[in-house]
C-alpha atoms as an extended CHARMM CRD file, in Angstrom:
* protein
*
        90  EXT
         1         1  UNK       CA              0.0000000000        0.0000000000        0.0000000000  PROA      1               0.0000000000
         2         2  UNK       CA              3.0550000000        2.4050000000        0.5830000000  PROA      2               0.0000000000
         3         3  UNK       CA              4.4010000000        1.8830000000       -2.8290000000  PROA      3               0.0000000000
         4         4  UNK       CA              0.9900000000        2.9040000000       -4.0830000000  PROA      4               0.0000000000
         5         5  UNK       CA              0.7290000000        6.1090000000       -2.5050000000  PROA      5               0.0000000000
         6         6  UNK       CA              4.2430000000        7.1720000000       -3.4860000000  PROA      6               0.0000000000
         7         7  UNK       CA              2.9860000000        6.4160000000       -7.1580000000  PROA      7               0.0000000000
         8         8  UNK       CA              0.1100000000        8.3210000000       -6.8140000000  PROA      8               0.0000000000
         9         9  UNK       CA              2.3120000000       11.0790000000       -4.8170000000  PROA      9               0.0000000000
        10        10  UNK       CA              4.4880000000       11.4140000000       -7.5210000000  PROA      10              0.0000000000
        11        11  UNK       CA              2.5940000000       11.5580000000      -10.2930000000  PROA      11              0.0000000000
        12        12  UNK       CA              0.4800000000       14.5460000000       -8.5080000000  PROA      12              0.0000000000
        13        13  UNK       CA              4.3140000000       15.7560000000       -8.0130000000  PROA      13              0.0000000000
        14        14  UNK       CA              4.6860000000       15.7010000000      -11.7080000000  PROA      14              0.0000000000
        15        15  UNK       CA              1.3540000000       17.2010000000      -13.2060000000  PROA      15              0.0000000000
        16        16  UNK       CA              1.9880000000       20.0830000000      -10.7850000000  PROA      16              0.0000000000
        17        17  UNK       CA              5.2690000000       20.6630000000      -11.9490000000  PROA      17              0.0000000000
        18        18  UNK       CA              3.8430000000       20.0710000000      -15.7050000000  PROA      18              0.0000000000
        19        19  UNK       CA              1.1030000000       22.7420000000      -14.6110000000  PROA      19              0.0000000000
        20        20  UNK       CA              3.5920000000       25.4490000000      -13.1210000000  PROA      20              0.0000000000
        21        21  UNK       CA              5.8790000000       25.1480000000      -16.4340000000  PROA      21              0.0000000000
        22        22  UNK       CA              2.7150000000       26.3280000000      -18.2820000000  PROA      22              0.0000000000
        23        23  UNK       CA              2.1420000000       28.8070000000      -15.9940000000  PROA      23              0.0000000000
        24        24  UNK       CA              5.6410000000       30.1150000000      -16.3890000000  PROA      24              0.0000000000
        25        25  UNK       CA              5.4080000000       29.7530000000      -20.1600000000  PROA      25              0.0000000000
        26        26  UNK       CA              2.0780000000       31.5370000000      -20.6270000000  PROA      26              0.0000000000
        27        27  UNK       CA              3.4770000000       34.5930000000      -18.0050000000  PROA      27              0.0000000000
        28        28  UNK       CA              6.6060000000       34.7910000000      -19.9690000000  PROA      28              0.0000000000
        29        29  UNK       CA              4.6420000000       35.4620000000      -23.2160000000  PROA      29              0.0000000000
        30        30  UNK       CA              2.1740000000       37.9600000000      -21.8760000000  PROA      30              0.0000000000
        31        31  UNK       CA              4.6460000000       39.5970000000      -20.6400000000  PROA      31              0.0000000000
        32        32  UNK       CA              7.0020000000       40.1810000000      -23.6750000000  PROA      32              0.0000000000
        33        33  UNK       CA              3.4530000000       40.1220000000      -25.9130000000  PROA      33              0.0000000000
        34        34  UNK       CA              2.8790000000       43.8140000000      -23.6430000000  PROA      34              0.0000000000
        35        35  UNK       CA              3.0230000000       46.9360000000      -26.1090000000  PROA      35              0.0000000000
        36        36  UNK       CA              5.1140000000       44.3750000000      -28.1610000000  PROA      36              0.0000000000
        37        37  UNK       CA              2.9390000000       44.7810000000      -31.5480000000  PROA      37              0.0000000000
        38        38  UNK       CA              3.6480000000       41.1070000000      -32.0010000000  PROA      38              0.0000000000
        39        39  UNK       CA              7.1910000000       42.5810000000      -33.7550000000  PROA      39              0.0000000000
        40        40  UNK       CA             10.0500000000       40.0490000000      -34.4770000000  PROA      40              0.0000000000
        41        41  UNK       CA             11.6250000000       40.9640000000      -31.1340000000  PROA      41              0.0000000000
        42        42  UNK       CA              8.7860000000       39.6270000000      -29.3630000000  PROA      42              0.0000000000
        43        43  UNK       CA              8.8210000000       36.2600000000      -31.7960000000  PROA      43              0.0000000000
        44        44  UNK       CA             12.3440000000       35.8260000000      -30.7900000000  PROA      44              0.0000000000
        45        45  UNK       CA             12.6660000000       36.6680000000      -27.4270000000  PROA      45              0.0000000000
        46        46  UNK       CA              9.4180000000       33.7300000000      -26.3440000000  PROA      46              0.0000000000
        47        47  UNK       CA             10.8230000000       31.0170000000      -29.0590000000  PROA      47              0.0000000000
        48        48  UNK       CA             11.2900000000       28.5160000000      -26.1520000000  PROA      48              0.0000000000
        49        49  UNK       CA              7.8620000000       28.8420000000      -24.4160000000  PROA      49              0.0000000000
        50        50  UNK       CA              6.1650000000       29.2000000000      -27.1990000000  PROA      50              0.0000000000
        51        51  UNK       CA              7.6650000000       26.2580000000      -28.2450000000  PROA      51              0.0000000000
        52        52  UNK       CA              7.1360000000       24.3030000000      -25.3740000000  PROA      52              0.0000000000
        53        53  UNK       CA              3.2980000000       25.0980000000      -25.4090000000  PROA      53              0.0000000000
        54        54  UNK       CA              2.7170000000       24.1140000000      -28.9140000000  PROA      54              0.0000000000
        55        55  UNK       CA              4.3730000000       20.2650000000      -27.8620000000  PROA      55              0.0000000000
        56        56  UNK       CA              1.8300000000       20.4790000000      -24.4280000000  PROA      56              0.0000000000
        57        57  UNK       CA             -0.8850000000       22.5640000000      -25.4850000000  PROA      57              0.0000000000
        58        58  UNK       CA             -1.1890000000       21.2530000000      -29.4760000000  PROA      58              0.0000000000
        59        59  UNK       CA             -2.2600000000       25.0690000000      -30.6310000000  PROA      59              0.0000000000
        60        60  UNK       CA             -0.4320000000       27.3540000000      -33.1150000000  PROA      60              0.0000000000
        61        61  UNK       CA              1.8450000000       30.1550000000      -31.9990000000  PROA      61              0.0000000000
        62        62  UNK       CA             -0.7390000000       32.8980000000      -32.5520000000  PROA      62              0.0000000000
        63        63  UNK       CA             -3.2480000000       31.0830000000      -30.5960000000  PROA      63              0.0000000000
        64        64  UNK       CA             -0.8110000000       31.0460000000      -27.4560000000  PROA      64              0.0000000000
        65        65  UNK       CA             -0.3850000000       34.3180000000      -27.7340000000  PROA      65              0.0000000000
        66        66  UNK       CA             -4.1020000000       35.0910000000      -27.7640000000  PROA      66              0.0000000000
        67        67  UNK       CA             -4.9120000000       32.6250000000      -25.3100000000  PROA      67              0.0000000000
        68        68  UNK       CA             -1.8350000000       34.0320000000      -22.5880000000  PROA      68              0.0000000000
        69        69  UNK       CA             -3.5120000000       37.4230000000      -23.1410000000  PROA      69              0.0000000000
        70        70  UNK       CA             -7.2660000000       36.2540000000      -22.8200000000  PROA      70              0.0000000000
        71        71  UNK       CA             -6.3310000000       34.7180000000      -19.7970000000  PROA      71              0.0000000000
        72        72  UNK       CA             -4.0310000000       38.0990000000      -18.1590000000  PROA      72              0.0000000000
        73        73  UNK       CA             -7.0810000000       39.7420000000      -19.4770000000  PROA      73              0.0000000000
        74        74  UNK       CA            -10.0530000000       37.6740000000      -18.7780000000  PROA      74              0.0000000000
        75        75  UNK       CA            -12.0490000000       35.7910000000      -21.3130000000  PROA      75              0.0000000000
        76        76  UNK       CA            -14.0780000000       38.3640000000      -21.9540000000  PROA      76              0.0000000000
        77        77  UNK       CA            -11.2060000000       40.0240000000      -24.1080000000  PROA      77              0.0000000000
        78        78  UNK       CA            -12.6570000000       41.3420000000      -27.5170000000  PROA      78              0.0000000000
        79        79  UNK       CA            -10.7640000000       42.7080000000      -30.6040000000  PROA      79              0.0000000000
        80        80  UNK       CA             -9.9060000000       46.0020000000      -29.2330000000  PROA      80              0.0000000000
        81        81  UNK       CA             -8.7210000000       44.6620000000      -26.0500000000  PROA      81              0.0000000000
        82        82  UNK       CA             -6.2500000000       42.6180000000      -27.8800000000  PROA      82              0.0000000000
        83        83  UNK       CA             -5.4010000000       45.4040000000      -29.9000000000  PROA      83              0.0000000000
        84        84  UNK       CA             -4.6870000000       47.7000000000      -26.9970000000  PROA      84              0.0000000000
        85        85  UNK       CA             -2.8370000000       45.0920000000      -25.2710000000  PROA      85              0.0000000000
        86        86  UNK       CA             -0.6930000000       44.5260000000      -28.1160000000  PROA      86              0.0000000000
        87        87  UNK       CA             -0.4840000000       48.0590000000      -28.7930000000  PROA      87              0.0000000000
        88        88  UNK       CA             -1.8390000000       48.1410000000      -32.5270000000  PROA      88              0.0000000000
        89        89  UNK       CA             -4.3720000000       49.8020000000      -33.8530000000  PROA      89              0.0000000000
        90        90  UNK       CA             -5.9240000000       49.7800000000      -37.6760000000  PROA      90              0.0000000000
């Protein structure tokens, strides 16, 4: 019974640390996604987590982006929000 609950431990150990790595990869995008204007700076400076979270998370880059910033923002977010976020405009 002791083995079992270090399995079980341990996996729980493991999906939390899976969990905080997304967590720290979504916050390190909206972050550098701030005022950014999605420019090439931004693309290059979140190439890891953004790479990480298309292996976990199975979604393109853009839709990381837009789903760090719908979360920062709440899901609520509409067009304009995204575009003030981002800093763009028409």
């Amino acid at each position: 019974m002791n083995k079992r609950n270090n399995s079980t431990e341990k996996r729980n150990e493991n999906a939390e640390s899976m969990a905080w790595c997304i967590v720290t990869a979504l916050e390190n995008i909206v972050e550098k996604s701030r005022e950014s204007k999605l420019n090439e700076t931004f693309w290059t400076s979140c190439k890891e987590p953004l790479e990480y979270l298309e292996s976990v998370l199975h979604l393109t880059k853009m839709q990381i982006v837009f789903l760090s910033i719908m979360i920062e923002e709440g899901n609520n977010a509409s067009w304009k929000d995204f575009c003030k976020f981002l800093d763009c405009g028409r």
